[in-house]
FIVEXRO-490345 format. One record per residue (C-alpha): residue number from 0; x, y, z. Coordinates in steps of 0.25 Angstrom, whole numbers, plus 5000, padded with zeros to 4 digits. Layout:
BEGIN
NUM / X / Y / Z
...
# end
This chain:
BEGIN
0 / 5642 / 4661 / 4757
1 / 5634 / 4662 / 4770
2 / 5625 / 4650 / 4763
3 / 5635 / 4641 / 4759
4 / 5642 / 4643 / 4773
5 / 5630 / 4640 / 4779
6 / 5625 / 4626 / 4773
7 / 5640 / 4621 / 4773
8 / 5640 / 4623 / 4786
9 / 5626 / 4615 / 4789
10 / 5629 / 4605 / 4781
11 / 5642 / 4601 / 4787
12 / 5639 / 4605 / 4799
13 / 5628 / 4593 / 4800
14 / 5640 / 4583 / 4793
15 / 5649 / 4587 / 4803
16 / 5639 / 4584 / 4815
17 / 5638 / 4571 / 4810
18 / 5653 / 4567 / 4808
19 / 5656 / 4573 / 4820
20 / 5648 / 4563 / 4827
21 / 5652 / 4552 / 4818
22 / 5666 / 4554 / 4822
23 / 5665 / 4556 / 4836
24 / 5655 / 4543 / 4835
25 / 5664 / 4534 / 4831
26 / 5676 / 4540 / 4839
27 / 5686 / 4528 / 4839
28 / 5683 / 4521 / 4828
29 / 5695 / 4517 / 4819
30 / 5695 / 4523 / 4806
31 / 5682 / 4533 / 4808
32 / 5689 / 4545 / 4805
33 / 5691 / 4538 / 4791
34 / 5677 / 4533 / 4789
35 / 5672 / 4546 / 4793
36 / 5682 / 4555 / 4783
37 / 5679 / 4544 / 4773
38 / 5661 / 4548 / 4775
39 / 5665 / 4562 / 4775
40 / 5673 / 4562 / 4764
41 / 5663 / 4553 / 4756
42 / 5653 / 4563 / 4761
43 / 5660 / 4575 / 4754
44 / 5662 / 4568 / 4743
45 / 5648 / 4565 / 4738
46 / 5644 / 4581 / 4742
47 / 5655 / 4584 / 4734
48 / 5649 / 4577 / 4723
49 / 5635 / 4582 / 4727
50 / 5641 / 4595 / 4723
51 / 5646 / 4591 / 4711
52 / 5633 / 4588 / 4705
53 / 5626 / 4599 / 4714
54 / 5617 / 4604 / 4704
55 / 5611 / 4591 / 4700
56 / 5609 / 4585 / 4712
57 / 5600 / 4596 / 4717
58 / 5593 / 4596 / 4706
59 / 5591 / 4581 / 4706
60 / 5587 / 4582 / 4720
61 / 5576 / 4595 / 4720
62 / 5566 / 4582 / 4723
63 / 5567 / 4574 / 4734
64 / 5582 / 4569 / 4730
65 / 5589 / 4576 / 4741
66 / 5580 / 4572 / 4753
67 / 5582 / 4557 / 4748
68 / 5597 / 4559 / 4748
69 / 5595 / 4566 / 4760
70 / 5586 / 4556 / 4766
71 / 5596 / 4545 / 4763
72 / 5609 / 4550 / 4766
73 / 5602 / 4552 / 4781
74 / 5597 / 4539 / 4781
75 / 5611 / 4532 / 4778
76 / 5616 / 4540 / 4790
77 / 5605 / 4537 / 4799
78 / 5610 / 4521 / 4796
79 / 5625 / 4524 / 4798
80 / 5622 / 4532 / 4811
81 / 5613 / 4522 / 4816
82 / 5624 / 4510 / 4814
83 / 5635 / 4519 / 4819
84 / 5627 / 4521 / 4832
85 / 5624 / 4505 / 4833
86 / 5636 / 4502 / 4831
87 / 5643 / 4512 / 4842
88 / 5633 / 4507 / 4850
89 / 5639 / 4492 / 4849
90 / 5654 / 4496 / 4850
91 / 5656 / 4510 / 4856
92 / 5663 / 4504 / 4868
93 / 5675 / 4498 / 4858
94 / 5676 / 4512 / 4853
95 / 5676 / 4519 / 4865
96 / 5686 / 4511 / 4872
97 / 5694 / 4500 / 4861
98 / 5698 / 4506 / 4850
99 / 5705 / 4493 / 4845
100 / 5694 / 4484 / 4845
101 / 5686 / 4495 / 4838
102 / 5696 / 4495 / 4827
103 / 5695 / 4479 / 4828
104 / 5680 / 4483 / 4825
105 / 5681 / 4491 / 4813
106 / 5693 / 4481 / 4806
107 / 5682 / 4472 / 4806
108 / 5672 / 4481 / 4802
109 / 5665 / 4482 / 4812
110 / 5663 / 4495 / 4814
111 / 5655 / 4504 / 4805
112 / 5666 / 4513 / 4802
113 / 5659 / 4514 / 4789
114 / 5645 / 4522 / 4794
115 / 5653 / 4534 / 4799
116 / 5657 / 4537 / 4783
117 / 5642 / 4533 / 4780
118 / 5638 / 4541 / 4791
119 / 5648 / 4555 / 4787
120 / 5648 / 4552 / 4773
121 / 5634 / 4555 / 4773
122 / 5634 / 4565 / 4782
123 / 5643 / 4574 / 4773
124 / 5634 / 4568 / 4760
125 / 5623 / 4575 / 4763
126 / 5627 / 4587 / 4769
127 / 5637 / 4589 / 4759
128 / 5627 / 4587 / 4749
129 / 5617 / 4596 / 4755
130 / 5628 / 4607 / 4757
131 / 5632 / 4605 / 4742
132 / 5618 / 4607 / 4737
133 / 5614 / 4617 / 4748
134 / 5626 / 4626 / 4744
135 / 5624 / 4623 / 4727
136 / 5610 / 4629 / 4729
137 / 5617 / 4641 / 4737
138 / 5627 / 4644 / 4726
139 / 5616 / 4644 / 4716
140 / 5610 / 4654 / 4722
141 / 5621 / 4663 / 4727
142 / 5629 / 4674 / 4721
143 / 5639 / 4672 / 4732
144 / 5653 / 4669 / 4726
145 / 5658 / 4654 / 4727
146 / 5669 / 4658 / 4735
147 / 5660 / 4664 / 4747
148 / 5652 / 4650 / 4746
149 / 5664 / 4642 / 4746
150 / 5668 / 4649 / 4759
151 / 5656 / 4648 / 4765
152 / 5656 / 4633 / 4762
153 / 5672 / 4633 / 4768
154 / 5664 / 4640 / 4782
155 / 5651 / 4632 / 4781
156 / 5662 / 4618 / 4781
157 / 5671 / 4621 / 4792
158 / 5660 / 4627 / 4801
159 / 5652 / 4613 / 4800
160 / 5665 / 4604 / 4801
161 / 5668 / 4614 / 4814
162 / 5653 / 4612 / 4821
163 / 5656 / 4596 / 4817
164 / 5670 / 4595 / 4823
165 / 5666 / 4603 / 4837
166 / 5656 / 4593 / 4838
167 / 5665 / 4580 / 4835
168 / 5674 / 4586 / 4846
169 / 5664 / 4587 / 4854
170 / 5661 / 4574 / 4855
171 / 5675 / 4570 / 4856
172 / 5675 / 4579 / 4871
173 / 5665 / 4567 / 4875
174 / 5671 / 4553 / 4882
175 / 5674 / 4543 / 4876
176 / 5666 / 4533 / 4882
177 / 5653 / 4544 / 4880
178 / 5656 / 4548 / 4866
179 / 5650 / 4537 / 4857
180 / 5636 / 4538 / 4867
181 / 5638 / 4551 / 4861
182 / 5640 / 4550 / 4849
183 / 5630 / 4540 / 4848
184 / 5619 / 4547 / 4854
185 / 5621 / 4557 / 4843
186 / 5623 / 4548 / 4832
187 / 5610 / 4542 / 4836
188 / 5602 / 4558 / 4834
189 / 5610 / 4560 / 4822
190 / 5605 / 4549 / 4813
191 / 5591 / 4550 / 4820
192 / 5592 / 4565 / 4815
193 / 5597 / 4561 / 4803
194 / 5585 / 4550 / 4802
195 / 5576 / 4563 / 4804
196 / 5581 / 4572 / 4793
197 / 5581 / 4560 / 4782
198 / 5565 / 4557 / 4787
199 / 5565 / 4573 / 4784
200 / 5570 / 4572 / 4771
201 / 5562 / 4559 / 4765
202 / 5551 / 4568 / 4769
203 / 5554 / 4576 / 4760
204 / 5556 / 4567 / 4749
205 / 5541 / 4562 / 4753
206 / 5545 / 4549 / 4756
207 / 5543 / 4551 / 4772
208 / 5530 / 4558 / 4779
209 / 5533 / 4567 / 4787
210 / 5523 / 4562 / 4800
211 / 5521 / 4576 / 4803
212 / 5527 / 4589 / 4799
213 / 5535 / 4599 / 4810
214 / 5533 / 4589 / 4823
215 / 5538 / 4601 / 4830
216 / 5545 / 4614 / 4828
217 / 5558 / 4619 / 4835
218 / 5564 / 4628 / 4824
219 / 5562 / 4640 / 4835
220 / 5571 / 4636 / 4842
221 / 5580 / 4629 / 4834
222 / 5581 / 4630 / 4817
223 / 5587 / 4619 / 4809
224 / 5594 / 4629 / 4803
225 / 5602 / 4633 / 4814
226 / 5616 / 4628 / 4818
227 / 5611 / 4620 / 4828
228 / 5599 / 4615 / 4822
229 / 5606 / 4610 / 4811
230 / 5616 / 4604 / 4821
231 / 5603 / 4598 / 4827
232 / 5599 / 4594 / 4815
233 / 5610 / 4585 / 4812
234 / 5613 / 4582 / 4824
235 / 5599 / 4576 / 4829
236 / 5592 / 4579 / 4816
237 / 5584 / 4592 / 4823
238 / 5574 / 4595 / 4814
239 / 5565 / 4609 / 4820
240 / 5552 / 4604 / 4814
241 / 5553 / 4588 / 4812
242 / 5542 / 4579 / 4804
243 / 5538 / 4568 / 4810
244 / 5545 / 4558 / 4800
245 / 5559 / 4563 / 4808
246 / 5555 / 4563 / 4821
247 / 5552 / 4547 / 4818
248 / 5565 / 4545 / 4810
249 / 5573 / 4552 / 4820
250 / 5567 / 4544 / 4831
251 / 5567 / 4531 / 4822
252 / 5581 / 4533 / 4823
253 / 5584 / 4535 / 4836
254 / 5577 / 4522 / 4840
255 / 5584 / 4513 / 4827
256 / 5597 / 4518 / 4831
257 / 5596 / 4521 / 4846
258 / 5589 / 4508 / 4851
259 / 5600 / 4498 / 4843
260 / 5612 / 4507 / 4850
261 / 5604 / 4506 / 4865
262 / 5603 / 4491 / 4862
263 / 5619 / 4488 / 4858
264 / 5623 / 4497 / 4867
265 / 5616 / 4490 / 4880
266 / 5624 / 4479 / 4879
267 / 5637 / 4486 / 4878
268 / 5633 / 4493 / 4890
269 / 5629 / 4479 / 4899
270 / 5644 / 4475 / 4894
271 / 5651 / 4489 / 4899
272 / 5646 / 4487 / 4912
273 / 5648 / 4472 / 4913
274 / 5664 / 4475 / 4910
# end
């Protein structure tokens, strides 16, 4: 039961991180709420047939199968991330302060209300895959009753949903006119984190070199097996002993997502203070 609990909980805490900060990201936006359901529910739909075929699927990937999946789930969330975050940069003054003309915006499609369902859906894809496959090796070696799992699982869900939600609201306790800086700025490490983990797992698969094994080591301070190291972990991609192949993708990242946003932004700027 303890085992169960456990990886339900780590995996959806990290899903919950990241919707949290989609949601309060596009705080505003007409019709969010659905695209983000929608992403969730497409999410839980495809771990639900991950767990259908459970058996299969982790024997098809004891090679290099799951780091690929892995690898491009991560990617694809990367590229929505990093249009979201180009895209606010353009019109985050519409949604802080006209909602009408926003909603002008998305009617003609303007606005990529369709990322944030990429960017949850694939959130809750892989970690619901991962718990799924996770939890399947778990009952195959357990003698716990399936009762006891299934209520460590119940407790491992509405602990991760909680830590996601206190986080949300969090962000909601910010201004208005501060919020999608915010939000922004964390967008930003969370899809140069997650640019980090898949360089990790193509490593893996031997299609990356590593340039350098353990750059550094912090794990005595803080494991990636903590609560709050994997709250790091998703939230900035914190790795206790990186390879050099991360620290380029994370900081590749950065630069490819950040420098477009500083350049849109700028003008939006000159203009605020003009009016």
């Amino acid at each position: 039961m303890l085992a169960v609990a456990i990886i339900v909980f780590r995996e959806t805490l990290e899903a919950a991180l990241i919707v949290s900060i989609v949601l309060a990201a596009s705080l505003g936006a007409p019709g969010r709420g659905r695209w983000i359901a929608g992403g969730v529910a497409a999410g839980a739909i495809g771990s639900g047939i991950v767990a259908l075929f459970a058996a299969g699927i982790a024997q098809a990937f004891a090679g290099n199968g799951q780091e690929l999946l892995n690898a491009t789930i991560l990617c694809l969330a990367v590229c929505m991330l990093g249009w979201h975050n180009v895209w606010m940069a353009h019109h985050a003054k519409e949604m802080a302060g006209d909602a009408r003309a926003l909603g002008r915006q998305v009617a003609a499609g303007a606005r990529p209300l369709a990322a944030l369902a990429v960017i949850t859906g694939a959130a809750v894809l892989r970690e619901g895959s991962e718990t799924v496959l996770f939890v399947f090796g778990v009952i195959a070696s357990s003698n716990d009753a399936p009762l006891l799992m299934f209520a460590g699982g119940v407790l491992g869900l509405l602990a991760g949903v909680a830590v996601g939600a206190a986080l949300y609201f969090g962000l909601l306790r910010i201004p208005v006119q501060r919020l999608f800086a915010v939000t922004s700025g964390m967008v930003l490490l969370l899809a140069a984190g997650l640019a980090s983990q898949a360089a990790a797992f193509l490593v893996q698969a031997n299609i990356l070199p590593p340039l350098g094994n353990e750059i550094w080591d912090t794990s005595f301070m803080l494991t990636e097996n903590s609560i709050p190291g994997r709250v790091l972990h998703t939230l900035i991609g914190y790795v206790a002993r990186p390879e050099g192949i991360q620290l380029v993708a994370f900081v590749a990242t950065l630069l490819a997502i950040g420098i477009p946003m500083r350049l849109i932004a700028r003008p939006n700027r000159v203009a605020a203070v003009a009016e």
